[in-house]
C-alpha positions as CSV (number, residue, x, y, z in Angstrom):
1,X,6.1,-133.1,202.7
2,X,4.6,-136.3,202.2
3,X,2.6,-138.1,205.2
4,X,4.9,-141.3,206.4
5,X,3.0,-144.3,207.2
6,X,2.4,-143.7,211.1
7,X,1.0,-140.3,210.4
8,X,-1.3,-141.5,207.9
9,X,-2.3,-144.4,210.2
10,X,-2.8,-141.8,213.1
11,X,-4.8,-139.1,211.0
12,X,-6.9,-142.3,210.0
13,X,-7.2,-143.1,213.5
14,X,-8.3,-139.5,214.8
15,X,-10.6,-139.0,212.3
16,X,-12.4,-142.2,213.4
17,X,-12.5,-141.4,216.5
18,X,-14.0,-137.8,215.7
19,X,-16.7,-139.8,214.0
20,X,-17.4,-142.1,216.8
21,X,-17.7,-139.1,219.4
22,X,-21.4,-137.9,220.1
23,X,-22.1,-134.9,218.6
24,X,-24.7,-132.2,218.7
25,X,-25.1,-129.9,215.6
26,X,-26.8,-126.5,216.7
27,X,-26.4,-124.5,213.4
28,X,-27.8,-125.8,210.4
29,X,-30.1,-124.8,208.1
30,X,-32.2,-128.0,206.3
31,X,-33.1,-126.3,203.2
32,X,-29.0,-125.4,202.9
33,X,-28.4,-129.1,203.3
34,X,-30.0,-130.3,199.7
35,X,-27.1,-131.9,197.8
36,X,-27.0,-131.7,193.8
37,X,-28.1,-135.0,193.4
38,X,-31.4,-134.6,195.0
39,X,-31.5,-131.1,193.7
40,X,-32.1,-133.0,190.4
41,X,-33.9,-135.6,191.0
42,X,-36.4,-133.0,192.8
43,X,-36.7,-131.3,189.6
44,X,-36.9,-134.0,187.3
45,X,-39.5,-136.0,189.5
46,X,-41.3,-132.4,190.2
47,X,-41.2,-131.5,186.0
48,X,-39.1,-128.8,186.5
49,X,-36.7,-127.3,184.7
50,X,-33.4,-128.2,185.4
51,X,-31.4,-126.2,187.7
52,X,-28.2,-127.4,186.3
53,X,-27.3,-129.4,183.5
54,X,-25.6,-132.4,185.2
55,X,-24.4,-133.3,188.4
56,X,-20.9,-132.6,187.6
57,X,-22.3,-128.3,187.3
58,X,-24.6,-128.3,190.0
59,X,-21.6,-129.3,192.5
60,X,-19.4,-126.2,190.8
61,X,-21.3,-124.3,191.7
62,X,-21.4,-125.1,195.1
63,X,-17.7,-123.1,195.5
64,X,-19.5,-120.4,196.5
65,X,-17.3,-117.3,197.4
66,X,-19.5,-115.2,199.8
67,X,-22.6,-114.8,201.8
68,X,-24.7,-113.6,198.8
69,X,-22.9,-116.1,196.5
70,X,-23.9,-118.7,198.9
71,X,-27.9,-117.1,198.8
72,X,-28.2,-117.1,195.3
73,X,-27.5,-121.0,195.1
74,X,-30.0,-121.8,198.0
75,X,-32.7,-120.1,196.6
76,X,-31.7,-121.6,193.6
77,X,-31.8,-124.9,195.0
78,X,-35.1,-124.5,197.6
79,X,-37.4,-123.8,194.2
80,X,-37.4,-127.5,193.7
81,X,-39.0,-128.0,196.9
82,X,-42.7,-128.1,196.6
83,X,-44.5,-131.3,198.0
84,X,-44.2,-132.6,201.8
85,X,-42.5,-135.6,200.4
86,X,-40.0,-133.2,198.8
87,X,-39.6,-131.5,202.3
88,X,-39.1,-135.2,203.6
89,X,-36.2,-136.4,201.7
90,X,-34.4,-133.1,201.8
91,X,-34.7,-133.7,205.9
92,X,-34.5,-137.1,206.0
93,X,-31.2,-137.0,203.9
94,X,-29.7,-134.7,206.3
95,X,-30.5,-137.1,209.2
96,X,-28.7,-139.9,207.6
97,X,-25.7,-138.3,207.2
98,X,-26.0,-136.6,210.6
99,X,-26.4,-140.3,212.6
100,X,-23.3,-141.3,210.4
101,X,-21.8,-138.6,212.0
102,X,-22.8,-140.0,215.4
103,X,-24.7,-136.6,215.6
104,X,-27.0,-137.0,218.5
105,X,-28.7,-133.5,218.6
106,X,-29.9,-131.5,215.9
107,X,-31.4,-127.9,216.1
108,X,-31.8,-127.2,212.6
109,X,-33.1,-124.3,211.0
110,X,-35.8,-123.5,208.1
111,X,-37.2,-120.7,206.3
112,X,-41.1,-121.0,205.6
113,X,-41.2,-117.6,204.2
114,X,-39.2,-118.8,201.2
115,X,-41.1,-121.2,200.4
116,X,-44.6,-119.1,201.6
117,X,-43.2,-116.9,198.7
118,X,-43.3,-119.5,195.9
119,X,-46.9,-120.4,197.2
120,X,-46.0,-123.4,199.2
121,X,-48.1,-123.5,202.5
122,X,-46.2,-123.4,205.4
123,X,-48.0,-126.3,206.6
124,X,-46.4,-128.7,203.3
125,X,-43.2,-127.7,204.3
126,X,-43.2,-128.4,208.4
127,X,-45.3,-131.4,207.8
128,X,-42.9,-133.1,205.7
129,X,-39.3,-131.5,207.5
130,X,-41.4,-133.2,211.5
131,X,-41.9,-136.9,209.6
132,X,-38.5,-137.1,208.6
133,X,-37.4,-135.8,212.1
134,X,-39.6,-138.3,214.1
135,X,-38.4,-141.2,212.2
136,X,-35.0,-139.5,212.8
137,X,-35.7,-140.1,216.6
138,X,-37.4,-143.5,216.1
139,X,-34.5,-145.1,213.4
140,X,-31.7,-143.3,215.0
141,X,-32.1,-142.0,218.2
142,X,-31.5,-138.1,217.1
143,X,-33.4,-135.7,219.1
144,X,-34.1,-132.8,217.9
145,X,-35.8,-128.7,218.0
146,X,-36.9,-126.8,215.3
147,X,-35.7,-123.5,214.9
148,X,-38.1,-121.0,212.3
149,X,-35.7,-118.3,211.0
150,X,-37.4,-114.9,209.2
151,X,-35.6,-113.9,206.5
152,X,-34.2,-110.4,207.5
153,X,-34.5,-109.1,203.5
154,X,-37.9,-109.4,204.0
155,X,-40.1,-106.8,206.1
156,X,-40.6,-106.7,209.8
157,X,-44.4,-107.2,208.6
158,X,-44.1,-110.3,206.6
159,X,-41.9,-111.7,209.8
160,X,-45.2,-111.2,211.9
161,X,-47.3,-112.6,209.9
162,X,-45.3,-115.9,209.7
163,X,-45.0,-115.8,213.3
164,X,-49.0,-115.9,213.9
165,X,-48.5,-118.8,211.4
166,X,-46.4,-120.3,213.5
167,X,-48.7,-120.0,217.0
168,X,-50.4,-123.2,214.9
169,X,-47.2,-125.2,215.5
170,X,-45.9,-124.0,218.7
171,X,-45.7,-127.5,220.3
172,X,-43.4,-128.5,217.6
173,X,-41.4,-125.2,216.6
174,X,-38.5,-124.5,219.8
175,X,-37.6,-121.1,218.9
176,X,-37.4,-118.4,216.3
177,X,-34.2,-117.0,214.2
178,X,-33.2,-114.6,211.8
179,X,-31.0,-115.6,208.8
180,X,-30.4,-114.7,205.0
181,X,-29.0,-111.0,203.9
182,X,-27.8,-109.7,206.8
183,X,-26.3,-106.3,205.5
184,X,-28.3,-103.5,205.5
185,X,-30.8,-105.7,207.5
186,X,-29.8,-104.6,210.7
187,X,-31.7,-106.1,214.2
188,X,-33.2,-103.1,215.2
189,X,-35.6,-103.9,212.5
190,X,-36.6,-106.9,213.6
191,X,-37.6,-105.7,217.4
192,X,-41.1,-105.8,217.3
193,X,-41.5,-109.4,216.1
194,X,-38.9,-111.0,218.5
195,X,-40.8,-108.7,221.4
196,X,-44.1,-111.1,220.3
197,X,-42.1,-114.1,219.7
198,X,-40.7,-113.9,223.2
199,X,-44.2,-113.3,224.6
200,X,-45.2,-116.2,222.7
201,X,-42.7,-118.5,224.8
202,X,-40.4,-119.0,221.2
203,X,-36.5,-119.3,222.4
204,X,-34.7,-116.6,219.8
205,X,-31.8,-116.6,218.0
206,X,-30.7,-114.4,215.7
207,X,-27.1,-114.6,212.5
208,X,-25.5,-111.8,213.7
209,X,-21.3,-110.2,213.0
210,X,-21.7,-112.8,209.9
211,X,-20.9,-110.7,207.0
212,X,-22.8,-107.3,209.2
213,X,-20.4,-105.1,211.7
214,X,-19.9,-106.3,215.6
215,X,-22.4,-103.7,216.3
216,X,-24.8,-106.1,215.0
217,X,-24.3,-109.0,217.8
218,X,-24.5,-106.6,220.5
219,X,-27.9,-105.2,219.1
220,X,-29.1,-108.7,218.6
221,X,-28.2,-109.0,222.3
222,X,-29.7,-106.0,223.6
223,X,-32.1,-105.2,221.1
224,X,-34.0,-108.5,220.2
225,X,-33.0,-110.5,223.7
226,X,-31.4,-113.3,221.8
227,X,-29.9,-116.2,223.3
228,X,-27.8,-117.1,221.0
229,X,-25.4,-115.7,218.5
230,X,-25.0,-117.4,215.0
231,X,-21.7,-116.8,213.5
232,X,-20.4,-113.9,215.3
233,X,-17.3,-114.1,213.4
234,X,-17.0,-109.9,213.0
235,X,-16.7,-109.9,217.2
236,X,-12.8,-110.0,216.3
237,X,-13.6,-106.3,215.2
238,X,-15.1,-105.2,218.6
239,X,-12.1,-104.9,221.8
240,X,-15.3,-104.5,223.9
């Protein structure tokens, strides 16, 4: 049925007062954030191949249909990150649209090991994602805390490793995560490295019940001493 006028007016009205509201925005990961335009232009100013031909394919592809779906088009995308500046305008163009939002929080998330992989230095990548976030603070008043996820695909080993990276950055870094294919990838796994994390002073968090069983958030509670679930969705499957 179509909207009368007064509904339209008042669907106009509530979503402009939804914007105006102060906001906090406690899940999101920065590297997930880069939009097909800068994708390309990334490339292009990086002489790299194209990811997609045109804007018009990169943002089909972008109907994504599951977790790993999802995956395959952010590592797609994170490849054409490889200077600070790069790292910079992929943060800094989250921040604009967050402060449009009237978002006055952020605690996003990032993934050094994925870019550690490609031999970027985790220093490139934090160095460029802090700028952006300090002149988030300065330009727009948006505080924020930096949340390092390991990627659970990876080995418990690797994690630790990045961790003892990480002891460099402590005073800038609020926490540790654990994101990416969580199947398979259970937190058990991941046990020792929150166990040093935690005696490192790092907050944890950890993806858990995303696309893994409900046994998975209560081990990510028990297990790694999270304190916080992200996603959680399969809880629905647990009575308990």
């Amino acid at each position: 049925m179509p909207l009368k006028g007064a509904q339209m007016q008042d669907r106009a009205g509530f979503a402009t007062f939804v914007r105006q509201l102060p906001k906090a925005e406690l899940h999101v990961h920065l590297e997930g954030t880069l939009e097909p335009e800068l994708m390309l232009a990334l490339a292009e100013r990086n002489g790299l191949p194209l990811p997609f031909p045109n804007v018009e394919s990169a943002r089909a592809a972008y109907d994504f249909t599951d977790l790993q779906s999802f995956l395959d088009l952010y590592y797609a995308g994170t490849d054409v990150l490889r200077t600070e500046q790069d790292f910079y305008d992929l943060t800094w163009a989250y921040v604009t649209h967050a402060a449009q939002e009237n978002i006055r929080h952020i605690e996003p998330f990032f993934d050094p090991q994925t870019h550690i992989a490609r031999g970027i230095p985790f220093g490139i990548a934090i160095a460029g994602i802090l700028l952006a976030l300090e002149d988030a603070k300065e330009d727009f008043g948006i505080t924020s805390d930096l949340i390092m996820c390991f990627l659970r695909d990876l080995t418990a080993d690797d994690a630790s490793r990045t961790l003892q990276t990480a002891r460099l950055y402590q005073s800038r870094i609020v926490g540790v995560g654990l994101d990416s294919a969580e199947v398979g990838n259970p937190p058990a796994k991941f046990e020792g490295v929150f166990t040093e994390a935690a005696g490192m002073g790092f907050r944890r968090v950890a993806h858990a019940g995303e696309e893994g069983p409900a046994s998975y958030i209560s081990d990510a509670l028990d297990i790694l001493g999270v304190e916080r679930i992200d996603h959680g969705v399969r809880c629905m499957e647990d009575p308990a």
